[in-house]
Backbone as ProteinMPNN parsed JSONL, in Angstrom:
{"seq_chain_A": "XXXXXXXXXXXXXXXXXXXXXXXXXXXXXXXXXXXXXXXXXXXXXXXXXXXXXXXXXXXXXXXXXXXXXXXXXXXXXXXXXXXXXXXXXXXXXXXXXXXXXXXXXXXXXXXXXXXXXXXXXXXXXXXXXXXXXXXXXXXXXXXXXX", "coords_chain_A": {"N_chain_A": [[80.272, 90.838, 119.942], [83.351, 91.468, 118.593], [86.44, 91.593, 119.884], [88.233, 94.486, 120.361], [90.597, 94.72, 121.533], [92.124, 93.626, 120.758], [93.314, 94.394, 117.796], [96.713, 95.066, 116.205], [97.577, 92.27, 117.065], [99.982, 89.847, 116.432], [100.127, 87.699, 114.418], [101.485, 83.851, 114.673], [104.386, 83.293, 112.852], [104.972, 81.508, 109.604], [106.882, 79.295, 107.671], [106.961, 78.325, 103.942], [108.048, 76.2, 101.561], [108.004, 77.061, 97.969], [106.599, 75.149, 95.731], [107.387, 73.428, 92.205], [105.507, 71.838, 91.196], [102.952, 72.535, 92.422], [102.753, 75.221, 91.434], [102.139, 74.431, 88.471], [100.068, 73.433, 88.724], [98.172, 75.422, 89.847], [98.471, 77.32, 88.183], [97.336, 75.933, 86.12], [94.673, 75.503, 86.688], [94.042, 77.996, 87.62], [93.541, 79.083, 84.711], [96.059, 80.12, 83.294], [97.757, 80.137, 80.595], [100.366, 80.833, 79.315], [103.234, 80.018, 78.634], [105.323, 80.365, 80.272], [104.048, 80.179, 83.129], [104.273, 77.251, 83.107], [106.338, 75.943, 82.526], [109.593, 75.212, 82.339], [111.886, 75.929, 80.851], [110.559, 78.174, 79.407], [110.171, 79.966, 81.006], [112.812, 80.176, 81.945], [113.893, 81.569, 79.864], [112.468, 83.664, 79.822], [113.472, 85.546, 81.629], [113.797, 84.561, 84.505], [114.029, 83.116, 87.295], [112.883, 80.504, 87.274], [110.073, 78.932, 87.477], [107.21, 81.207, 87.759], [105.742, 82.318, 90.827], [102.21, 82.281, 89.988], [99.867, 85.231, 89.891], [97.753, 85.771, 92.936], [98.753, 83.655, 94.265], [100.19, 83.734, 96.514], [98.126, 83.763, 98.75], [97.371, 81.038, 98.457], [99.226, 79.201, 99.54], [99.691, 80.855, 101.96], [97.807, 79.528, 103.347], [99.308, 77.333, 103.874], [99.305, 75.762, 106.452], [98.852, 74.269, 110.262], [96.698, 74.768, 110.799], [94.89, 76.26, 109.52], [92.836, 78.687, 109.804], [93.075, 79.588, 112.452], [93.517, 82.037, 112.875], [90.565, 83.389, 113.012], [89.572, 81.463, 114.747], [91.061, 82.27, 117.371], [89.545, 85.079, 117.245], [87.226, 84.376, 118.272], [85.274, 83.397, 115.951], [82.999, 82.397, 114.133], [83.08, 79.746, 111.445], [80.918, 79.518, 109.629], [79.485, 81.666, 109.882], [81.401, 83.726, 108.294], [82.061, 85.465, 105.736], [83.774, 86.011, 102.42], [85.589, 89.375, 101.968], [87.061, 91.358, 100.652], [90.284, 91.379, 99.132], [93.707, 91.566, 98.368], [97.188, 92.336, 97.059], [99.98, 93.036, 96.614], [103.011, 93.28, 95.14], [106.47, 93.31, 94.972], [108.577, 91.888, 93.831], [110.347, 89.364, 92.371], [108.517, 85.51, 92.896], [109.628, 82.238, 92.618], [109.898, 79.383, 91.661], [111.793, 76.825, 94.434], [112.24, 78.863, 96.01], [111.566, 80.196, 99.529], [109.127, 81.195, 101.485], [108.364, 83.336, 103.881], [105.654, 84.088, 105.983], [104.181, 86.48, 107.797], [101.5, 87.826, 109.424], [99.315, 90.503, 110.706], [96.517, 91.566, 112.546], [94.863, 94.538, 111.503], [92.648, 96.1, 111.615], [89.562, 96.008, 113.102], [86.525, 96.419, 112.682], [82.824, 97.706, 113.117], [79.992, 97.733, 110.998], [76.158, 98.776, 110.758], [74.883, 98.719, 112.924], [76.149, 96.741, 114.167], [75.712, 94.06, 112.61], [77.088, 93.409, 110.871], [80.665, 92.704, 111.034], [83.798, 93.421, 110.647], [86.699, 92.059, 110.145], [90.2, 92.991, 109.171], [93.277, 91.71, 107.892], [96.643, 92.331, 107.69], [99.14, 91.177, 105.764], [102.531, 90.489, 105.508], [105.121, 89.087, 103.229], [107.833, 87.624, 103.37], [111.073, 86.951, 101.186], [113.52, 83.695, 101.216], [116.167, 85.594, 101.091], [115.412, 87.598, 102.997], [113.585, 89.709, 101.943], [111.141, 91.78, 101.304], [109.188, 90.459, 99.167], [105.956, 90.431, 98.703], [103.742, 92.026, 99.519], [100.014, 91.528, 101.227], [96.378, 92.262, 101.747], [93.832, 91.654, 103.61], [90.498, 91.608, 104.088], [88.142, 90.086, 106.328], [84.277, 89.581, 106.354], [81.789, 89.017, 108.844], [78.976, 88.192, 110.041], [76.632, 88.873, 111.895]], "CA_chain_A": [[81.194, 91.725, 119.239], [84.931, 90.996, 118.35], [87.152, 92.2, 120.991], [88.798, 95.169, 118.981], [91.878, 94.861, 121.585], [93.117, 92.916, 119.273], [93.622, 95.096, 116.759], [97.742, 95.092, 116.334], [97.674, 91.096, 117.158], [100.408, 89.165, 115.179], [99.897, 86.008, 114.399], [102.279, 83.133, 114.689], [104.636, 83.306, 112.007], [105.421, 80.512, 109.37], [106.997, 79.283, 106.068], [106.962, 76.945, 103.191], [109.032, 76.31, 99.817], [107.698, 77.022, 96.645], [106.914, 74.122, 94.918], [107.44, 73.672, 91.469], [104.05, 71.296, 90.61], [102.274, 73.564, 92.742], [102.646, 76.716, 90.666], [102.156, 74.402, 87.472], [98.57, 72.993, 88.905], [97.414, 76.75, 89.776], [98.469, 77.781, 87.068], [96.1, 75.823, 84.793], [93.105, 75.601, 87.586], [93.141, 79.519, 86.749], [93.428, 79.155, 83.335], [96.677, 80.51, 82.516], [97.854, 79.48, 79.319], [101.356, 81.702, 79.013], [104.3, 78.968, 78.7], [106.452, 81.248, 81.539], [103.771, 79.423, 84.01], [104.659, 76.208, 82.76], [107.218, 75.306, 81.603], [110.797, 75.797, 82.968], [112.76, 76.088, 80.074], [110.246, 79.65, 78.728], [110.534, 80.751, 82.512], [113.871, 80.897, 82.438], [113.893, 82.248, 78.442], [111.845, 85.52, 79.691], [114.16, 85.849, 82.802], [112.881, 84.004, 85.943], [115.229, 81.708, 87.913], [112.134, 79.375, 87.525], [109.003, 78.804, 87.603], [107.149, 82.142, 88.821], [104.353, 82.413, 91.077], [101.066, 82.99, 89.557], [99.278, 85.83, 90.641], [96.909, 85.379, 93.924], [98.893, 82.452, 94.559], [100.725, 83.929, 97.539], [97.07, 83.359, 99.277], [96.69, 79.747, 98.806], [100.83, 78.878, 100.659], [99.228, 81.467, 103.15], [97.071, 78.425, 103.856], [99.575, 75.527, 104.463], [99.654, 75.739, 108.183], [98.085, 72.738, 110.245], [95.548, 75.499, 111.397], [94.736, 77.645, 108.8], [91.949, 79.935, 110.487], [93.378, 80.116, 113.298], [92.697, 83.603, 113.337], [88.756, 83.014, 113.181], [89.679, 81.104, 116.271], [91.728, 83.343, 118.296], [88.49, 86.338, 117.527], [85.77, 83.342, 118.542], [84.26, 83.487, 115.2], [82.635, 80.481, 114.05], [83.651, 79.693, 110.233], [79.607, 79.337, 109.716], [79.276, 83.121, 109.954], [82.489, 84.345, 107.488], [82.169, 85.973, 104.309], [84.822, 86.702, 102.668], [85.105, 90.751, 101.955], [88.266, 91.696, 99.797], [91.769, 90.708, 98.881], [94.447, 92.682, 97.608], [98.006, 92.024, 96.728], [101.209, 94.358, 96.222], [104.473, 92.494, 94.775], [107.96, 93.725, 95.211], [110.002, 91.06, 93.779], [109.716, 88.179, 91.834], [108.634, 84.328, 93.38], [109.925, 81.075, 91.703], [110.338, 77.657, 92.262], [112.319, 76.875, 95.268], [112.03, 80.136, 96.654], [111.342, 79.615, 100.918], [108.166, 82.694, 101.612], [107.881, 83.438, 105.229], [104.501, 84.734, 106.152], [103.656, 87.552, 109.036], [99.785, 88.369, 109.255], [98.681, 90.967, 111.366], [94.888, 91.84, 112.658], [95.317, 95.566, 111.214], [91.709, 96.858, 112.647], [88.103, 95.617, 113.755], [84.961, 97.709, 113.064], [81.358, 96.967, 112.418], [78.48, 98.499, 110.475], [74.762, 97.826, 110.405], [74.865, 98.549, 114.483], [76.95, 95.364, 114.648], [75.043, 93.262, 112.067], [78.26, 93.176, 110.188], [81.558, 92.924, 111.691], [85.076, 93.285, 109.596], [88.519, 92.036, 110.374], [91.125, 93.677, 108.138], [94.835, 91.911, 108.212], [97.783, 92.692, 106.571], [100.972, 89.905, 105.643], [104.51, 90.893, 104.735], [105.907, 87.632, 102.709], [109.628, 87.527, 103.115], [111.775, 85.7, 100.753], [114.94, 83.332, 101.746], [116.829, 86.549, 101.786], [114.675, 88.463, 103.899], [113.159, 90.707, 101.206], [109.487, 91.32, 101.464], [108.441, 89.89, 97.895], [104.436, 90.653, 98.395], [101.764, 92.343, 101.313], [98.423, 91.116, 101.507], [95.755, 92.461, 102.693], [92.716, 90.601, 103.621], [89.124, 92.016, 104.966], [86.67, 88.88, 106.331], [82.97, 89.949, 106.695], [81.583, 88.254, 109.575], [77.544, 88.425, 109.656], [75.723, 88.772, 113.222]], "C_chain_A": [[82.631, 91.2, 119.39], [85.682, 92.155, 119.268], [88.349, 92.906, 120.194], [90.45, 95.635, 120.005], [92.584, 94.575, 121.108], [94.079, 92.861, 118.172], [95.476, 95.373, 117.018], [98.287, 93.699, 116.831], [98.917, 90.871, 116.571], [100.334, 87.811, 115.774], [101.241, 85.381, 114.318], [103.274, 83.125, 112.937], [105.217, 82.093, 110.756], [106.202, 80.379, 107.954], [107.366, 78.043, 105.211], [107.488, 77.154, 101.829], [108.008, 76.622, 99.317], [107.677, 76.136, 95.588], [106.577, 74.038, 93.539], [105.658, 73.148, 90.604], [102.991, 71.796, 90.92], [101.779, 74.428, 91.887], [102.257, 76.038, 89.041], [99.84, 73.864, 87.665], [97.44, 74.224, 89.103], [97.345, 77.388, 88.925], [97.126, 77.262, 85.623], [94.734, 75.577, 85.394], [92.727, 77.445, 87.173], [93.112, 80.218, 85.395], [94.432, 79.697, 82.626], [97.283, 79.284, 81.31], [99.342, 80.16, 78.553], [102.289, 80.11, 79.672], [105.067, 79.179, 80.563], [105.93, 79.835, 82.931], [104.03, 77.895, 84.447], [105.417, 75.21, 82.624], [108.628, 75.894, 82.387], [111.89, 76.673, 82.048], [111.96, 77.913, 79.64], [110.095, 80.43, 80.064], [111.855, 81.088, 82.61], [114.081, 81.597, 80.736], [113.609, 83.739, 78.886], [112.602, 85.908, 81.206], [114.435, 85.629, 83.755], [114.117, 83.276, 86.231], [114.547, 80.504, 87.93], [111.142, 79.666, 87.302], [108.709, 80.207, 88.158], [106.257, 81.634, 89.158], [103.537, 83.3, 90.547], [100.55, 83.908, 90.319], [98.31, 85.203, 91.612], [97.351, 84.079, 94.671], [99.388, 82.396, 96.408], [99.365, 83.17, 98.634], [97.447, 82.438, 99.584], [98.51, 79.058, 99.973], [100.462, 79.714, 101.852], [99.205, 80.352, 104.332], [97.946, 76.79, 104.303], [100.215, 75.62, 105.944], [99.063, 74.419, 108.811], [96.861, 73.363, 110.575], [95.317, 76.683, 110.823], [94.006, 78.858, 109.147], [91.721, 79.793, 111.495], [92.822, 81.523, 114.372], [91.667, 83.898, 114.018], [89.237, 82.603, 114.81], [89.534, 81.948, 117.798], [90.551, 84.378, 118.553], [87.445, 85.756, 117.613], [84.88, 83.395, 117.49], [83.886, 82.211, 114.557], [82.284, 80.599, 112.091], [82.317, 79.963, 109.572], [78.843, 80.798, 109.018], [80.174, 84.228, 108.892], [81.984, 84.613, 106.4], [83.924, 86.566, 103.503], [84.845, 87.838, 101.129], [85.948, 90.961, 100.732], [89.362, 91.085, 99.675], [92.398, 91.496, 98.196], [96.012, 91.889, 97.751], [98.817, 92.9, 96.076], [102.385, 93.216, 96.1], [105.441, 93.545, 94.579], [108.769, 93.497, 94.758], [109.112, 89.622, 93.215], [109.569, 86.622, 93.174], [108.717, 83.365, 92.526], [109.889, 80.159, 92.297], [111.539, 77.313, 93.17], [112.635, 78.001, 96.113], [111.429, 79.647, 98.621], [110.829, 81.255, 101.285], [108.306, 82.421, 103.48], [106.744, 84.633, 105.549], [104.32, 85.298, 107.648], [102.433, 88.258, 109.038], [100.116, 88.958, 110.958], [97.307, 91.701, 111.683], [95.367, 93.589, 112.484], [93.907, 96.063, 111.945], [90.178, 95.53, 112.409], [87.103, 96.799, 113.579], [83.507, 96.724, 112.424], [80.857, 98.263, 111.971], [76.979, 97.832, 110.739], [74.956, 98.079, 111.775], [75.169, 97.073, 114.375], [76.294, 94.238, 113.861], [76.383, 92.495, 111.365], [79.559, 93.775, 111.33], [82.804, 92.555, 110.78], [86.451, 92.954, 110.674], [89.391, 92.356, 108.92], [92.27, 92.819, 109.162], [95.363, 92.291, 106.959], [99.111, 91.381, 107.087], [101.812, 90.527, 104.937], [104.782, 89.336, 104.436], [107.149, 88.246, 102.183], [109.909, 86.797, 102.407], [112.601, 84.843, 101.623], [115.741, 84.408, 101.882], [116.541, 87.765, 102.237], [114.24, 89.596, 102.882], [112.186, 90.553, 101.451], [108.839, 91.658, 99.462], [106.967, 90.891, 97.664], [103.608, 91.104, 99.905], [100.863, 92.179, 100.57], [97.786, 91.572, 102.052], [94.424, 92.181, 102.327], [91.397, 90.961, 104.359], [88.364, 90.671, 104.973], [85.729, 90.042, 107.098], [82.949, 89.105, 107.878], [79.628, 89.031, 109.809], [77.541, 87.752, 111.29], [74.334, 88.299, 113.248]], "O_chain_A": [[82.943, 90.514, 120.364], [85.445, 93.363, 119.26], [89.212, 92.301, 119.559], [91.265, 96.467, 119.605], [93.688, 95.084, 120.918], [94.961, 92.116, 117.746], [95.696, 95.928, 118.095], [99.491, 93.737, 117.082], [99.211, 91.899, 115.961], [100.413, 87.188, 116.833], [102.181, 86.091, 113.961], [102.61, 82.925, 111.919], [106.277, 81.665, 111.212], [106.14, 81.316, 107.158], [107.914, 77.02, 105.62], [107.339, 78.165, 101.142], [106.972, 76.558, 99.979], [108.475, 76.186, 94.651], [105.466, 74.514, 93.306], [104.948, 73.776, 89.818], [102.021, 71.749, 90.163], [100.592, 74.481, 91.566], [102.041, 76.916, 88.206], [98.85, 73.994, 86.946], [96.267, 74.18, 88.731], [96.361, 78.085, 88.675], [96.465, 77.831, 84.754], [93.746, 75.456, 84.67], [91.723, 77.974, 86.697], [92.817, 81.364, 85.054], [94.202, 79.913, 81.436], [97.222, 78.055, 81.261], [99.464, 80.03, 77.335], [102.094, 79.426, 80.677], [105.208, 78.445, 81.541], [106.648, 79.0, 83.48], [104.025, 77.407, 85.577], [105.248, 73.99, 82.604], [108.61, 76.98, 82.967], [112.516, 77.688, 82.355], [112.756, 78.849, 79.577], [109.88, 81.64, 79.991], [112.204, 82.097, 83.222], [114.842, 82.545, 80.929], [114.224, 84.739, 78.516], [111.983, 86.749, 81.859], [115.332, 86.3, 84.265], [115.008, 82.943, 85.45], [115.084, 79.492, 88.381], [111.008, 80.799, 86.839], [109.551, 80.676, 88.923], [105.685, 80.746, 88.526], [103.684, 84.52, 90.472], [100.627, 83.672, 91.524], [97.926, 84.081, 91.279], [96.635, 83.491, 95.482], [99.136, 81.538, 97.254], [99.622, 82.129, 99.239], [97.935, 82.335, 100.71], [98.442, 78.547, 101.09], [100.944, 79.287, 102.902], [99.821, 80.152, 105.379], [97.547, 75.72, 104.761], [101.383, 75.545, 106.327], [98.776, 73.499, 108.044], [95.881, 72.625, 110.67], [95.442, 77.811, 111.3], [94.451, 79.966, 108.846], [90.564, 79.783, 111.913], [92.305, 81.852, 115.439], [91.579, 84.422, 115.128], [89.223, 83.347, 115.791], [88.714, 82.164, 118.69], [90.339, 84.7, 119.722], [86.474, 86.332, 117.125], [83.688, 83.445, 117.795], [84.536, 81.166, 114.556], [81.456, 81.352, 111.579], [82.487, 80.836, 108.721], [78.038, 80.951, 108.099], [79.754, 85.367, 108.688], [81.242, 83.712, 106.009], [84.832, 87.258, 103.966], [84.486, 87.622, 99.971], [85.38, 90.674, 99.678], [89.386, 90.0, 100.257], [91.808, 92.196, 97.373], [96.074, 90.904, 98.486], [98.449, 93.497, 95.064], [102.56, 92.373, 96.979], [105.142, 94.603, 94.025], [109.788, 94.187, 94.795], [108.015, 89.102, 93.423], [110.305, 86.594, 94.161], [107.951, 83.43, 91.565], [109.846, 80.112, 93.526], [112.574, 77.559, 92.55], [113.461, 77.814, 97.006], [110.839, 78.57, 98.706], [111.565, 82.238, 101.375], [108.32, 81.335, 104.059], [106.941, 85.838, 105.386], [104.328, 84.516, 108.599], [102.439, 89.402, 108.584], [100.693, 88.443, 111.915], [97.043, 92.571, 110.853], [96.207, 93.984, 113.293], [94.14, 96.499, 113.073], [90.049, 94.532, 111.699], [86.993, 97.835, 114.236], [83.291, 95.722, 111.742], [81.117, 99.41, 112.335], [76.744, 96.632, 110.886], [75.585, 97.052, 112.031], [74.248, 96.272, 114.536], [76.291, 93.213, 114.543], [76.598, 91.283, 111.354], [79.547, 94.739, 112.095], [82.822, 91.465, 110.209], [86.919, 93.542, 111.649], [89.106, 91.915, 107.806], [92.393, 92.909, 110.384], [94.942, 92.488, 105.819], [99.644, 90.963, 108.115], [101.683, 91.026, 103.82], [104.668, 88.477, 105.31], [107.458, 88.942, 101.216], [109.311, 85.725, 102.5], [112.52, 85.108, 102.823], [116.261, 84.374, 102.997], [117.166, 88.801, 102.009], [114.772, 90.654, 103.217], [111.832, 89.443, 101.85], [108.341, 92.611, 98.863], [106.826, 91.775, 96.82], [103.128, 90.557, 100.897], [100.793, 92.57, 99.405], [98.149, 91.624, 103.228], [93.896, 92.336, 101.226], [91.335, 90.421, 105.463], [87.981, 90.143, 103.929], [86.016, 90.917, 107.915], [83.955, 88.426, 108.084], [79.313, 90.216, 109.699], [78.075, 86.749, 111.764], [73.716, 88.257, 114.312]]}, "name": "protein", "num_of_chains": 1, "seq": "XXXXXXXXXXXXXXXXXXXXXXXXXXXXXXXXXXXXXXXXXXXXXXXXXXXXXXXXXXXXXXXXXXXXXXXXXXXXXXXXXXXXXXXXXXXXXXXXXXXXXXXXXXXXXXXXXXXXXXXXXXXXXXXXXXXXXXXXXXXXXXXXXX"}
């Protein structure tokens, strides 16, 4: 069982620009097809200071750490065993190109079902901009199978 002292953890906190080829390569891996994503010149036409970020994108910059699941680590779970449960996403504020996100994940709770067959971690991330606004929360349930 996952050691549910845990629960109220925070993780190490980190952050990384917003890069512009980035947001243009996610952009057409998930099929958008709206200029805004694209293009600089109809990003800044419909308002943007740039490039925005695509939806769900916050996620994948989550991931540029040198130790992305970490987490897993820290609650001895072995990657083998993960499912992963939900995802959710609340925005605040726009993200663009050169924009600098700073990410704060915390283990929000621990429970199981199934008498422990299944075991959930729930976090939650606040992504700050460069001027300390919080842009977007995340919140992230992994399954974990016993």
């Amino acid at each position: 069982m996952i050691d549910k002292t845990l629960i109220g953890t925070k993780m190490p906190s980190h952050s990384t620009v917003v890069d512009a080829n980035r947001l243009r390569l996610f952009a057409r891996a998930t099929g958008q097809t709206d200029p805004v994503y694209l293009e600089d010149s109809a990003a800044q036409a419909a308002g943007h200071r740039g490039l925005p970020m695509p939806p769900t994108m916050a996620f994948c910059f989550d991931m540029d750490v040198p130790e992305p699941f970490e987490i897993l680590d820290l609650l001895g779970v072995e990657l083998g065993r993960l499912l992963h449960g939900e995802q959710r996403f609340e925005y605040f504020g726009d993200v663009c190109a050169g924009d600098t996100l700073t990410y704060r994940t915390t283990i929000s709770d621990i429970y199981d079902k199934k008498d422990g067959a299944l075991e959930f971690i729930v976090t939650d991330t606040d992504v700050d901009n460069q001027d300390g606004e919080c842009v977007v929360k995340m919140n992230r349930v992994y399954i974990i199978r016993n």
